[in-house]
ZANU-953078 format. One record per residue (C-alpha): residue number from 1; chain; z, y, x. Coordinates in nm, 4 decimals. Layout:
BEGIN
 pos unit        z        y        x
 NUM    A        Z        Y        X
...
//
This chain:
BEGIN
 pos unit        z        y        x
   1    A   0.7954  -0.7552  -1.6944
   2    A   0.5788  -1.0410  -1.6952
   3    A   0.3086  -1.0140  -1.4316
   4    A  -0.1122  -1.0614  -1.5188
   5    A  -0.3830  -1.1702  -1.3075
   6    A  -0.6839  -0.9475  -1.3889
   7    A  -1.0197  -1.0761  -1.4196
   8    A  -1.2717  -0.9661  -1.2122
   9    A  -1.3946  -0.6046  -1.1549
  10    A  -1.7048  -0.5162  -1.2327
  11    A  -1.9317  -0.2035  -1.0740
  12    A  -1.8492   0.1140  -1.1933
  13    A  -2.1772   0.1999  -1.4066
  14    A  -2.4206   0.4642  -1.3235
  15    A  -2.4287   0.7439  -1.5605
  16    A  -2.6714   0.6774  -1.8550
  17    A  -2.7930   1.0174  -1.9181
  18    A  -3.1502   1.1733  -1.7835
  19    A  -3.0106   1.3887  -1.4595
  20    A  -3.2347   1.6705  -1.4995
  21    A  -3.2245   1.7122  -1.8662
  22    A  -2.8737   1.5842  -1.9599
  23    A  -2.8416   1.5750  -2.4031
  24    A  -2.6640   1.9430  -2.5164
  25    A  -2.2824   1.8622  -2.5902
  26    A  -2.0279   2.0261  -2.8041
  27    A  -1.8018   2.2724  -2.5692
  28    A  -1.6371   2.2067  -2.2788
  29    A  -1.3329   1.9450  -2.3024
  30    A  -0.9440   2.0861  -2.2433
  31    A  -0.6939   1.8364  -2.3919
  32    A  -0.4831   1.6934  -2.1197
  33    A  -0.6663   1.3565  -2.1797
  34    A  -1.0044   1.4862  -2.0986
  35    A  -0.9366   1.7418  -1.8178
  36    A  -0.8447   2.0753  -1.6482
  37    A  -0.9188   2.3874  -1.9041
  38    A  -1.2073   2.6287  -1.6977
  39    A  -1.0319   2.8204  -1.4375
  40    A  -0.9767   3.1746  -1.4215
  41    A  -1.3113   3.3745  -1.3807
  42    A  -1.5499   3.0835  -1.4592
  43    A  -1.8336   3.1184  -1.6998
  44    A  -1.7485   3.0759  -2.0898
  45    A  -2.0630   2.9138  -2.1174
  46    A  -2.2353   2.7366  -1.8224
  47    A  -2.6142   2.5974  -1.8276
  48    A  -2.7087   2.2730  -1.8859
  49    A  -2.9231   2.2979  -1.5712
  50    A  -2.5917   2.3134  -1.3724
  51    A  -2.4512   2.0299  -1.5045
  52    A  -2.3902   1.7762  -1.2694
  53    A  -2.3984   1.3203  -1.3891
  54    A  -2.1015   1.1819  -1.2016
  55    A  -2.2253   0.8264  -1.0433
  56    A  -1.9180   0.6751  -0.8537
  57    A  -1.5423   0.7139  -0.7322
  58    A  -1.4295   0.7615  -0.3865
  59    A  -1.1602   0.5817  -0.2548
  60    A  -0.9518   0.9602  -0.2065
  61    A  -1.0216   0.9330  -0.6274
  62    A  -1.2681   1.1900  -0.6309
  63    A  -1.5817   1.1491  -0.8895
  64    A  -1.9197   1.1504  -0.6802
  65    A  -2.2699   1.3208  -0.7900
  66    A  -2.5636   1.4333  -0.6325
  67    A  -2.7640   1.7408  -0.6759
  68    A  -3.1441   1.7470  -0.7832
  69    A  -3.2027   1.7370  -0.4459
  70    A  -3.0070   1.4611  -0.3111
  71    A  -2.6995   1.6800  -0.1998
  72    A  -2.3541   1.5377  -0.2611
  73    A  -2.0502   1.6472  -0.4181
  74    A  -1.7209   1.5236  -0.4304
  75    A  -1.5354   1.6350  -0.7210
  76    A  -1.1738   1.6591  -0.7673
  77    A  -1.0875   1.4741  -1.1330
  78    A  -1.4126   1.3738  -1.2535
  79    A  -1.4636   1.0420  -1.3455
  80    A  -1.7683   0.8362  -1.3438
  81    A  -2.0269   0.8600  -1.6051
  82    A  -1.8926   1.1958  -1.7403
  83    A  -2.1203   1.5206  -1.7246
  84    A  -1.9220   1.8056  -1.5739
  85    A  -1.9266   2.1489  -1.4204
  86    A  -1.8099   2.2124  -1.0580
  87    A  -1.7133   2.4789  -0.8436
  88    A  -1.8195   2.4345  -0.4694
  89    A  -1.4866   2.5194  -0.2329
  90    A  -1.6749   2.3780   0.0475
  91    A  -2.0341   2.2956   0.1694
  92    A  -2.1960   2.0984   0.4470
  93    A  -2.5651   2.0577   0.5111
  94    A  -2.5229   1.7460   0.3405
  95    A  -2.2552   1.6939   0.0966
  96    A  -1.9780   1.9351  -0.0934
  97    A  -1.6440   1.9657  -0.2297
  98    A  -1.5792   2.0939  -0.5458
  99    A  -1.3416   2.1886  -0.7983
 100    A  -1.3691   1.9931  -1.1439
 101    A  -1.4345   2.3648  -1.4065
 102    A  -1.5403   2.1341  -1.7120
 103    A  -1.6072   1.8336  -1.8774
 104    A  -1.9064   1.8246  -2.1341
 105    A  -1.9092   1.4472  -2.1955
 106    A  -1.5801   1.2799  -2.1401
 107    A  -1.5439   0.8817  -1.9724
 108    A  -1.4512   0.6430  -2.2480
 109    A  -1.2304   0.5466  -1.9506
 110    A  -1.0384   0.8615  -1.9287
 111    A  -0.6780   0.8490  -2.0811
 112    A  -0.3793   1.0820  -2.0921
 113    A  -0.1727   1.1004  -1.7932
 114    A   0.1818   1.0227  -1.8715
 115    A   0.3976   1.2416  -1.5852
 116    A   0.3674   1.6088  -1.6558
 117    A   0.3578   1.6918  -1.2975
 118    A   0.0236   1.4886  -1.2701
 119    A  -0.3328   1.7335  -1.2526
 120    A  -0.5256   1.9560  -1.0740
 121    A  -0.3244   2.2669  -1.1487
 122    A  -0.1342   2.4606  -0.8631
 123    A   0.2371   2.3021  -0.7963
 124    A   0.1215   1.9727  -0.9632
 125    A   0.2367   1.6471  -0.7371
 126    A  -0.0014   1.4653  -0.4811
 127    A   0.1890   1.1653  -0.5238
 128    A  -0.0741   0.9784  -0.8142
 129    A  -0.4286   1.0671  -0.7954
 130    A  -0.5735   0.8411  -1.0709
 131    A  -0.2909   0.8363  -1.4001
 132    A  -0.5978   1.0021  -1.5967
 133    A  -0.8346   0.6340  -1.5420
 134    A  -0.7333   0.3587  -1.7178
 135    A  -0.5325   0.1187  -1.5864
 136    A  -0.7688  -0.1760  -1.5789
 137    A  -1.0747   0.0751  -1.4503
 138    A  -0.8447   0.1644  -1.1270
 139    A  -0.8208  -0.2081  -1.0479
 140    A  -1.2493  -0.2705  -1.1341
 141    A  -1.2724   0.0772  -0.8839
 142    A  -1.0549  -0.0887  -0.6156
 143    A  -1.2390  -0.3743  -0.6217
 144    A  -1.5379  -0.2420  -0.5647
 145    A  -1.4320  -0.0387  -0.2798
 146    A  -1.3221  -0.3520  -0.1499
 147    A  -1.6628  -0.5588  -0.2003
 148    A  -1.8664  -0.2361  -0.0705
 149    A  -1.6704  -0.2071   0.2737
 150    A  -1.6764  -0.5701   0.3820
 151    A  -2.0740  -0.5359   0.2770
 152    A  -2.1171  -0.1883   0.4491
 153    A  -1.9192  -0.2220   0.7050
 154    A  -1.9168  -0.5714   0.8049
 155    A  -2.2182  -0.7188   0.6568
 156    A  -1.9534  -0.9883   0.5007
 157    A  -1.9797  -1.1368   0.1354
 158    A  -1.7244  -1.3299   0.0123
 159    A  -1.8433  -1.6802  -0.1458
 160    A  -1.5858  -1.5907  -0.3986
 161    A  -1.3714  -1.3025  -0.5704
 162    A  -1.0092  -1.3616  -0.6530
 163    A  -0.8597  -1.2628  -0.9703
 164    A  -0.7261  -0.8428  -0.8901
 165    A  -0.2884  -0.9647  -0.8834
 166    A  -0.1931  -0.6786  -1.1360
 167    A   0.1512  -0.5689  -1.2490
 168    A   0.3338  -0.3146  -1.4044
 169    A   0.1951   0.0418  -1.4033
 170    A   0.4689   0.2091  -1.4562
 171    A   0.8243   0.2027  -1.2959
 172    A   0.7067  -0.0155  -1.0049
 173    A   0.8014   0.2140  -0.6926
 174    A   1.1413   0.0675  -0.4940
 175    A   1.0564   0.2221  -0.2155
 176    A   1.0409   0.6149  -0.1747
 177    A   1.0351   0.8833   0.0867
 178    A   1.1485   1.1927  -0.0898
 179    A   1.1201   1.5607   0.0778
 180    A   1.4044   1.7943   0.0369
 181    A   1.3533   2.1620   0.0242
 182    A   1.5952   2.4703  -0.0536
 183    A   1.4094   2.7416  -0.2262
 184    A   1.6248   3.0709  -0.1165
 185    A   1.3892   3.3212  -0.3269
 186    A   1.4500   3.0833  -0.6295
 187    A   1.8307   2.9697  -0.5339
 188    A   1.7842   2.5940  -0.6187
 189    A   1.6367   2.3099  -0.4090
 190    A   1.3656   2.0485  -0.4813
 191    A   1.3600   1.6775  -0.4603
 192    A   1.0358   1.5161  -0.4716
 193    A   0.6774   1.4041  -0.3236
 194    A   0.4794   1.6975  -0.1897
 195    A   0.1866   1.8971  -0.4257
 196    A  -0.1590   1.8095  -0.4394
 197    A  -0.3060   1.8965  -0.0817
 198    A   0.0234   2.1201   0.0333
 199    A   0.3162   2.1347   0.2550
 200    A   0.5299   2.2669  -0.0280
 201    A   0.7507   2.0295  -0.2224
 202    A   0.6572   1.9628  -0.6238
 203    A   0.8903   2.1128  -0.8564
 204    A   0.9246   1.7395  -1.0301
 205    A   1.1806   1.6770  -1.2768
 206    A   1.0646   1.2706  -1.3944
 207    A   0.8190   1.0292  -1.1875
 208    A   0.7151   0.7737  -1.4458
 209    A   0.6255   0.5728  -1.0753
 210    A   0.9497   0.5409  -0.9618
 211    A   1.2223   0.2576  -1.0603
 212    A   1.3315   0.3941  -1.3518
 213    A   1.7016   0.4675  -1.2353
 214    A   1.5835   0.6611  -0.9350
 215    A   1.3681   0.9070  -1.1880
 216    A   1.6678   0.9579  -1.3354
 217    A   1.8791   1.1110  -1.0188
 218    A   1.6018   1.3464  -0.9508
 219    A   1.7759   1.6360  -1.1741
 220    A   2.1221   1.5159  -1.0515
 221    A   2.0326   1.4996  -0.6672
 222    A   1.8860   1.9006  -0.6895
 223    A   2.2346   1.9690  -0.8284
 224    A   2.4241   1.7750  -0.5683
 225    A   2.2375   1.9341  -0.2820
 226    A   2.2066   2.2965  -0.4396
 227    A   2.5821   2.2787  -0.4555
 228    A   2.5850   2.0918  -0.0583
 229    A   2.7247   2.2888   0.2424
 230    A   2.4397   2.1384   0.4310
 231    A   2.1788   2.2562   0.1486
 232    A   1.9306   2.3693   0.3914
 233    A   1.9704   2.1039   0.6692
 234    A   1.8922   1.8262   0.4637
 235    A   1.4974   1.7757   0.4729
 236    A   1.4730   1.3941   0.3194
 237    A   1.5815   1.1224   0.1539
 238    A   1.4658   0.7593   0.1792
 239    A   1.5799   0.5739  -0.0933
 240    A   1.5189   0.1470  -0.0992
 241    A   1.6508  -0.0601  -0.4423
 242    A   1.6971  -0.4042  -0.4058
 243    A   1.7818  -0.6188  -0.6769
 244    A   2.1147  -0.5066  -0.7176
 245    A   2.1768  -0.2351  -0.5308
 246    A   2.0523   0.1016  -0.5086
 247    A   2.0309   0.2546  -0.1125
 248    A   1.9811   0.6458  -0.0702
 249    A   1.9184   0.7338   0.3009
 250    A   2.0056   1.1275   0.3969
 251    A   1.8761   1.2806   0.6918
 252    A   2.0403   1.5372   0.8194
 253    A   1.9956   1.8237   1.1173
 254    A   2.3687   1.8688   1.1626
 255    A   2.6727   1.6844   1.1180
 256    A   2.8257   1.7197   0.7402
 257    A   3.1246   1.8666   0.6503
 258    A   3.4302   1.6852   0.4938
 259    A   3.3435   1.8350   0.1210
 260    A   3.0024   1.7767   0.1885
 261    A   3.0627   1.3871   0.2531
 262    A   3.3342   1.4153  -0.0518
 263    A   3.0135   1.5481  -0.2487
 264    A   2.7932   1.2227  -0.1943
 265    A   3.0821   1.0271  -0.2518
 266    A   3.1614   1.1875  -0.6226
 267    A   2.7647   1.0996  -0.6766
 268    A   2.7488   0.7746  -0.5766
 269    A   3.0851   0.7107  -0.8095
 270    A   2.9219   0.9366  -1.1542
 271    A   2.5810   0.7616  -1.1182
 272    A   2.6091   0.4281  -1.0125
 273    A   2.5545   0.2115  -1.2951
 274    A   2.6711  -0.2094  -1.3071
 275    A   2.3332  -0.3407  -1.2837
 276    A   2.2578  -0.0911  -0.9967
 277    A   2.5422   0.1101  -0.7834
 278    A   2.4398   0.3746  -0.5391
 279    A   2.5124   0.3361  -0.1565
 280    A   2.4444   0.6119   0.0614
 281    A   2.3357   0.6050   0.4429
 282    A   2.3153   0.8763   0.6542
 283    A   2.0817   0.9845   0.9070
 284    A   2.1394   1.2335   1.1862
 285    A   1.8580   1.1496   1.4162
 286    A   1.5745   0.9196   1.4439
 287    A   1.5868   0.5711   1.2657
 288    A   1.8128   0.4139   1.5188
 289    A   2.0752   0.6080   1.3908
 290    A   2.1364   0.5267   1.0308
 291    A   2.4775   0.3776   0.9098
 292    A   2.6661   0.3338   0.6373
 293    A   2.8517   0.6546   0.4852
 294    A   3.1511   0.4207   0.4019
 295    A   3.1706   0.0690   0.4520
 296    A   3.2427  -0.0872   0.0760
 297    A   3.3925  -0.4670  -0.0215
 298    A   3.2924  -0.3957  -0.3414
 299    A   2.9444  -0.3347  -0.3279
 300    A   2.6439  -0.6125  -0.3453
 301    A   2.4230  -0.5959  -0.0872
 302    A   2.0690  -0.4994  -0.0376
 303    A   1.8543  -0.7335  -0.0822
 304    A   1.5438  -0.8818  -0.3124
 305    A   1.4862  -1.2394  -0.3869
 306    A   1.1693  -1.4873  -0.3809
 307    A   1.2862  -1.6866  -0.6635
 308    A   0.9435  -1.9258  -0.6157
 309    A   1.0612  -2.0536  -0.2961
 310    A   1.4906  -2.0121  -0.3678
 311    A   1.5170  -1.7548  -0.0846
 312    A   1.7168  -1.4327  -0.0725
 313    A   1.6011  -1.1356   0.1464
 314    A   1.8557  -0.9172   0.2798
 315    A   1.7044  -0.5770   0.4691
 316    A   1.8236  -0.2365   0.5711
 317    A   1.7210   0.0434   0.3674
 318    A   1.4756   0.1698   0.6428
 319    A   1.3535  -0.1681   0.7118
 320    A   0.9808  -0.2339   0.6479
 321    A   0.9574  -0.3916   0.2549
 322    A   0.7055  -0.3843   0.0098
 323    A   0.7381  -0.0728  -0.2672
 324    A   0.6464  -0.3014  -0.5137
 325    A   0.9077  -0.6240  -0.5948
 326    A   0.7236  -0.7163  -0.8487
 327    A   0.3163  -0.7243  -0.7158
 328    A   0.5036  -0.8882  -0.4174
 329    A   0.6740  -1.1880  -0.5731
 330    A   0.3189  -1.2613  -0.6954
 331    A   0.1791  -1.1778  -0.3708
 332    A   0.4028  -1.3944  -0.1533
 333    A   0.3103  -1.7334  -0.3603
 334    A  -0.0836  -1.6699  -0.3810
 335    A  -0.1202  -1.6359   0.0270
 336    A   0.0966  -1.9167   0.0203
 337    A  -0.0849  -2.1468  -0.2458
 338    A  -0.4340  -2.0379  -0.1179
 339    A  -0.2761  -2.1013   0.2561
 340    A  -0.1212  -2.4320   0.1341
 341    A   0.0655  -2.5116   0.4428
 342    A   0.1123  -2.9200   0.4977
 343    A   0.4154  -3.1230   0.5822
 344    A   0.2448  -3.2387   0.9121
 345    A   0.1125  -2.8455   1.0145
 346    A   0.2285  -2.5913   1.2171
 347    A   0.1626  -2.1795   1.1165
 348    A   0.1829  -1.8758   1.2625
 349    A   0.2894  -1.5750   1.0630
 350    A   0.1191  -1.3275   1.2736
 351    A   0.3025  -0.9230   1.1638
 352    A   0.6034  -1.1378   1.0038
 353    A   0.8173  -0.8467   0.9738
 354    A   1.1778  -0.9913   0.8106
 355    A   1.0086  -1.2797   0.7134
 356    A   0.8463  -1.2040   0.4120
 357    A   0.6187  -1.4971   0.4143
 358    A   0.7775  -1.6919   0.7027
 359    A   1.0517  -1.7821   0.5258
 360    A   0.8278  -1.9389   0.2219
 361    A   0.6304  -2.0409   0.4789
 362    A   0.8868  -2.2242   0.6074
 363    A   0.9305  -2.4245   0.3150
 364    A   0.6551  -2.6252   0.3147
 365    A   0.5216  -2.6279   0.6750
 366    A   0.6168  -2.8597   0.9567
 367    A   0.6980  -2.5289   1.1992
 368    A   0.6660  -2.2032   1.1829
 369    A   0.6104  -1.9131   1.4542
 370    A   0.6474  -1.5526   1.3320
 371    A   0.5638  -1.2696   1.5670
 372    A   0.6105  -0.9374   1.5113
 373    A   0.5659  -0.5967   1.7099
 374    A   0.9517  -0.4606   1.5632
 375    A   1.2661  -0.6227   1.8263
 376    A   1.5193  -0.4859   1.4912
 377    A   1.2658  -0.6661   1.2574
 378    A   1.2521  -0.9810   1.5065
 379    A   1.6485  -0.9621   1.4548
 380    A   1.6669  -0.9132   1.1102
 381    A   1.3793  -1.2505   1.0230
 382    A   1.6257  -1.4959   1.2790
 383    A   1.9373  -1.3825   1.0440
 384    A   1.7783  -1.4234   0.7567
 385    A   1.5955  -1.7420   0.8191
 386    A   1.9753  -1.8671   0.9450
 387    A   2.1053  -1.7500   0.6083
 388    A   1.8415  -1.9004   0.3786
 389    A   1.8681  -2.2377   0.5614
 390    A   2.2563  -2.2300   0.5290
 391    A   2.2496  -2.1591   0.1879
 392    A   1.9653  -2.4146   0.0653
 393    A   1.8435  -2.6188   0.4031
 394    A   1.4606  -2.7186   0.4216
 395    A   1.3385  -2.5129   0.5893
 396    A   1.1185  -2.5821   0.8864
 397    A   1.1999  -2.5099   1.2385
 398    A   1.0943  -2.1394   1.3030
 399    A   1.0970  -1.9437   1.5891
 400    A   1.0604  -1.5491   1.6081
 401    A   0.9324  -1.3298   1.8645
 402    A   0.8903  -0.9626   1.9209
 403    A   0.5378  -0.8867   2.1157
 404    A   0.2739  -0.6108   2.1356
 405    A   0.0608  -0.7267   1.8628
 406    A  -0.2453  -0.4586   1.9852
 407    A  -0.2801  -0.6015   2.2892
 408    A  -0.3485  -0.9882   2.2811
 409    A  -0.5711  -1.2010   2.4748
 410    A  -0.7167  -1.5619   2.4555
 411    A  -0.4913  -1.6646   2.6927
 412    A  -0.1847  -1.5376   2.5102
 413    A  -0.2974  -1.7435   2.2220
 414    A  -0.3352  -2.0774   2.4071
 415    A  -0.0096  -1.9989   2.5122
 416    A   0.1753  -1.9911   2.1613
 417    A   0.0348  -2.3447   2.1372
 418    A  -0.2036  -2.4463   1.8729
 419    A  -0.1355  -2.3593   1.4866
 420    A  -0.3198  -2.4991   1.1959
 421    A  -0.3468  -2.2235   0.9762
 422    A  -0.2358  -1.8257   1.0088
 423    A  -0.0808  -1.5882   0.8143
 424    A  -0.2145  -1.2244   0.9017
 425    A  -0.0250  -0.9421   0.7371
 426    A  -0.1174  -0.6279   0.9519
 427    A  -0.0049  -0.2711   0.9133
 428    A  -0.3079   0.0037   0.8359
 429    A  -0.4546  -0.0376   1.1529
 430    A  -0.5667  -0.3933   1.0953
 431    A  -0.5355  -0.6678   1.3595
 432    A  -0.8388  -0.5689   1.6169
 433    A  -0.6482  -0.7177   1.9003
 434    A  -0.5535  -1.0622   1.7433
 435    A  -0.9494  -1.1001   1.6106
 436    A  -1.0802  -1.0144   1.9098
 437    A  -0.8845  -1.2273   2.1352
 438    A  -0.9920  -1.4736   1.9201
 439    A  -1.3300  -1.4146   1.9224
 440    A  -1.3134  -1.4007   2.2619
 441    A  -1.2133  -1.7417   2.3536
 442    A  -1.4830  -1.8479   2.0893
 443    A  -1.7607  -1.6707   2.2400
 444    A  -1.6322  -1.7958   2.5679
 445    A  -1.6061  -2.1323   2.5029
 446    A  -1.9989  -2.1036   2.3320
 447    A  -2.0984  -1.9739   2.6792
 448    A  -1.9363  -2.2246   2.8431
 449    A  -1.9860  -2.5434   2.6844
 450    A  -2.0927  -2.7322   2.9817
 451    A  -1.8687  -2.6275   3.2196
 452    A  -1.5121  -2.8201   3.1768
 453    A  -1.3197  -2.5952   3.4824
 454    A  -1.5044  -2.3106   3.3151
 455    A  -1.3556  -2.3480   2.9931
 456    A  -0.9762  -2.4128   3.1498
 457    A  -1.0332  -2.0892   3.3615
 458    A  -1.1534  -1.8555   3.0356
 459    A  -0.9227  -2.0007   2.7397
 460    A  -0.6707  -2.0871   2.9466
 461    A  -0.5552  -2.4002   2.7707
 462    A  -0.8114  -2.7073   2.7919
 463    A  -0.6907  -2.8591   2.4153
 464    A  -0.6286  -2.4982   2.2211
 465    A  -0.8189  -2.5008   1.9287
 466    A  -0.8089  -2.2076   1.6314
 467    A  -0.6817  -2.2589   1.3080
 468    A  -0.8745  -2.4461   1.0523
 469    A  -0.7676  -2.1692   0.7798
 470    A  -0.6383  -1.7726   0.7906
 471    A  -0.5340  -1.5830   0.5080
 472    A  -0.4901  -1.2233   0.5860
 473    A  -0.3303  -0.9682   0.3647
 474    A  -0.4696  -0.6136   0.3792
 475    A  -0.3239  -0.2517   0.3154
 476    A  -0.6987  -0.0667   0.4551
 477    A  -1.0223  -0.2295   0.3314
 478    A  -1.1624  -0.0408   0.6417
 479    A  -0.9978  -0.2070   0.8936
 480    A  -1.0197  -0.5208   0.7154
 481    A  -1.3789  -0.4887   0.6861
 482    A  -1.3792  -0.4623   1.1120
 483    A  -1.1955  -0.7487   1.1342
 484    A  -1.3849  -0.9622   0.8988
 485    A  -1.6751  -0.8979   1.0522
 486    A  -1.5321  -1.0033   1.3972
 487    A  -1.4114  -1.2812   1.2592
 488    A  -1.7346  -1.4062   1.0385
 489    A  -2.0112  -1.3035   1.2838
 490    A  -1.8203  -1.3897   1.6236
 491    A  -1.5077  -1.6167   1.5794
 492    A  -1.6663  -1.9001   1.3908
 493    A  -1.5398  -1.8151   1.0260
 494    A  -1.6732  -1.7981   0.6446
 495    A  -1.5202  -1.5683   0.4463
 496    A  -1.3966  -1.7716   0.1288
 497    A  -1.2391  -1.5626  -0.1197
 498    A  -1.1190  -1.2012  -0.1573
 499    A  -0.9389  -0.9841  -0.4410
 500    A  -0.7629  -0.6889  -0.4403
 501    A  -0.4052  -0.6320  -0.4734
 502    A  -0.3115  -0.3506  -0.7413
 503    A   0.0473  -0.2994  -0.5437
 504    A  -0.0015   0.0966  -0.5764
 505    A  -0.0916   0.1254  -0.9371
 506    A  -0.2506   0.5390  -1.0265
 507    A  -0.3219   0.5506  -0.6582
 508    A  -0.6213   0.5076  -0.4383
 509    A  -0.4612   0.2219  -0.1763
 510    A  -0.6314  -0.0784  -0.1883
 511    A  -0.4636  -0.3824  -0.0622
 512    A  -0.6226  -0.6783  -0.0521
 513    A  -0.5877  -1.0259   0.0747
 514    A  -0.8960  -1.2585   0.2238
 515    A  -0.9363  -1.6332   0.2860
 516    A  -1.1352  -1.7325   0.6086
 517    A  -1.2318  -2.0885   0.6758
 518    A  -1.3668  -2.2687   1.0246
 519    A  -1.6995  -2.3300   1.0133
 520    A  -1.7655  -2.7042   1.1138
 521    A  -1.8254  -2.7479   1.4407
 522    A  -1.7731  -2.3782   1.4914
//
């Protein structure tokens, strides 16, 4: 499916209706489209007076309102601008939770979810929290949860916004932890993501999110474990589809038994289709551990491609990869366009992982250094750098190394030598350590301007300079929003451009990516 950049978001608008005397509507709303049915016990018929305007969204996708007296509530499935009815679960002196009873005017932006296990109703799955907003309105919503913590947070405004990199909203999910769980008072077992705000495993039978030919095995894998030897020592499956090849990873408490392996074996053979076979891996302690069930000639192997920059990405099915192959094809060339890495520059791909944007990287750069917190990772990026420049040559020089990535100093960046631009890519921590260090030797070189054995002593390199340009890709506006603000008020930066990155679509993660430029004689 062809991929669309989004225009701009806009703010979510404020409701229009008076607060305290809010227009009489026909009856509470109870299609699927509009919302939950009143629960059990509530009022028929609840006052106008206790109707409450929802405002905003919250980034866990819960509508926001306020009380006549300035109180907030959070509210579970409202949407903003809608009128509703609430039920307090809990209360603090200044703000509640609630539980969404009724709608009495319905969002123009609220739309039928399309999974059935979707909603606030007991067993329904936690893995969605926002199929019942429009597609386009969860983007707009991200974006502004973007804009307001790099404003709230960090006191940072971008000079520009970035068109939201949008894809398919359905059928997007490659990547998938799946929880395994025999029922013995029911006699069956259940493959899926957990229920809304509970330990206990959704009784799913389709997830519209998944690649389509994963949905499909749910039904089939709760008959091939209900009918396993090892039915109740089998807690998970990770599951990773590459382009042409579909990897299921079982964990496992104890060792299987020779039907049992048989089992996986007939499953693999019934389901695998031509354009995608199954492969299973098994996994009888921590990550370290996972092989191959049986080594197969036949088989293709695991891997995705960045068509864009003629590279082919081999990985393990546990190994650190997008969910989304297609938001990340797109992904890859923007921070590489807005980068736009020179023939005569040198880069750092800073969190490189297996080279996700090292190896494009590498295509246009001069050199490239990728470091990365992961030895297996560090392994995995040198073989398939090696590969790719076998295959199609070009590719710059590049070096790899594995380091603690939360605990850098100046002089540890002196030390990697001087890089025109970086690539940041960070897990949901951010990348404190890297900003700060940086920082650091900028704040130390402000302080010491005049002093020339000074400035050797605290940077640690006399002819280190930062890099003109960074572009850093986010998965946690917060943490983003920390390091911008390091980075604009104390490093020497402007902060360019920023957009959000839709790579979760009917969820609340926001991933973004930002453009910081050196400020002239910064």
């Amino acid at each position: 499916m062809a991929l669309a950049l989004a225009p701009a978001a806009q703010p979510n608008p404020a409701c229009a209706h008076d607060r305290s005397e809010p227009e009489p509507a026909p009856a509470a709303s109870t299609s699927p489209a509009a919302g939950p049915a009143p629960v059990a016990g509530a009022p028929s018929a609840l006052p106008v007076s206790t109707w409450l305007c929802v405002d905003a969204m919250d980034l866990d996708a819960q509508g926001v309102a306020r009380r006549p007296d300035g109180k907030v509530v959070f509210i579970d499935g409202a949407l903003p601008t809608e009128w509703v009815s609430a039920h307090t679960r809990r209360s603090k002196n200044q703000w509640e939770q609630a539980d969404l009873l009724a709608i009495h005017r319905e969002s123009a932006l609220r739309v039928r979810p399309r999974c059935p296990h979707f909603g606030l109703h007991a067993g329904a799955c936690g893995g969605c929290k926002m199929q019942h907003l429009e597609p386009g309105a969860q983007v707009a919503m991200k974006q502004r949860v973007l804009e307001d913590n790099l404003w709230h947070l960090a006191k940072v405004r971008p000079e520009s916004i970035l068109p939201p990199i949008v894809g398919p909203a359905w059928g997007y999910r490659y990547r998938a932890r799946l929880s395994v769980r025999y029922v013995a008072k029911k006699a069956q077992v259940l493959v899926g993501f957990h229920e809304r705000k509970s330990r206990y495993v959704a009784d799913m039978r389709v997830c519209p999110v998944l690649a389509p030919q994963v949905s499909a095995l749910l039904l089939p894998l709760r008959e091939l474990f209900g009918a396993m030897d090892a039915r109740e020592t089998c807690p998970q499956i990770e599951l990773a589809v590459g382009d042409a090849l579909t990897a299921l990873v079982l964990r496992h408490l104890q060792p299987l038994s020779a039907a049992d392996c048989a089992r996986l074996r007939a499953f693999a053979l019934s389901h695998s289709t031509p354009e995608s076979p199954i492969q299973w891996w098994l996994q009888p302690k921590g990550p370290d551990s996972v092989h191959l069930l049986d080594e197969s000639a036949d088989l293709p192997r695991l891997d995705y491609a960045l068509s864009e920059f003629g590279l082919r990405m081999p990985f393990r099915p546990t190994d650190f990869t997008q969910v989304n192959p297609h938001i990340n094809r797109v992904l890859v060339g923007r921070a590489v366009r807005l980068l736009a890495p020179q023939a005569h520059e040198r880069v750092i791909d800073w969190f490189c992982g297996l080279g996700n944007f090292t190896l494009p990287l590498a295509t246009q750069a001069r050199e490239v250094l990728g470091i990365e917190g992961s030895a297996a990772l560090v392994a995995r990026a040198q073989s398939n750098w090696a590969e790719n420049q076998s295959l199609r040559g070009g590719l710059a020089p590049t070096r790899f190394e594995a380091r603690n990535l939360f605990e850098l100093t100046p002089q540890q960046l002196c030390a990697d030598g001087v890089a025109d631009k970086w690539l940041v890519d960070p897990p949901r921590e951010g990348a404190f350590a890297l900003v700060k260090a940086l920082a650091d030797w900028q704040q130390a070189q402000a302080s010491v301007a005049n002093d020339a054995a000074a400035h050797v002593t605290v940077a640690g390199a006399l002819d280190w300079r930062p890099p003109q340009r960074i572009v850093y890709v986010s998965c946690n506006p917060a943490t983003l929003a920390r390091d911008a603000g390091l980075l604009v008020h104390q490093a020497g930066y402007r902060c360019t451009a920023v957009g959000v990155v839709n790579m979760f679509a009917h969820t609340a993660h926001v991933e973004s990516m930002a453009v910081f430029e050196r400020v002239a004689g910064g």
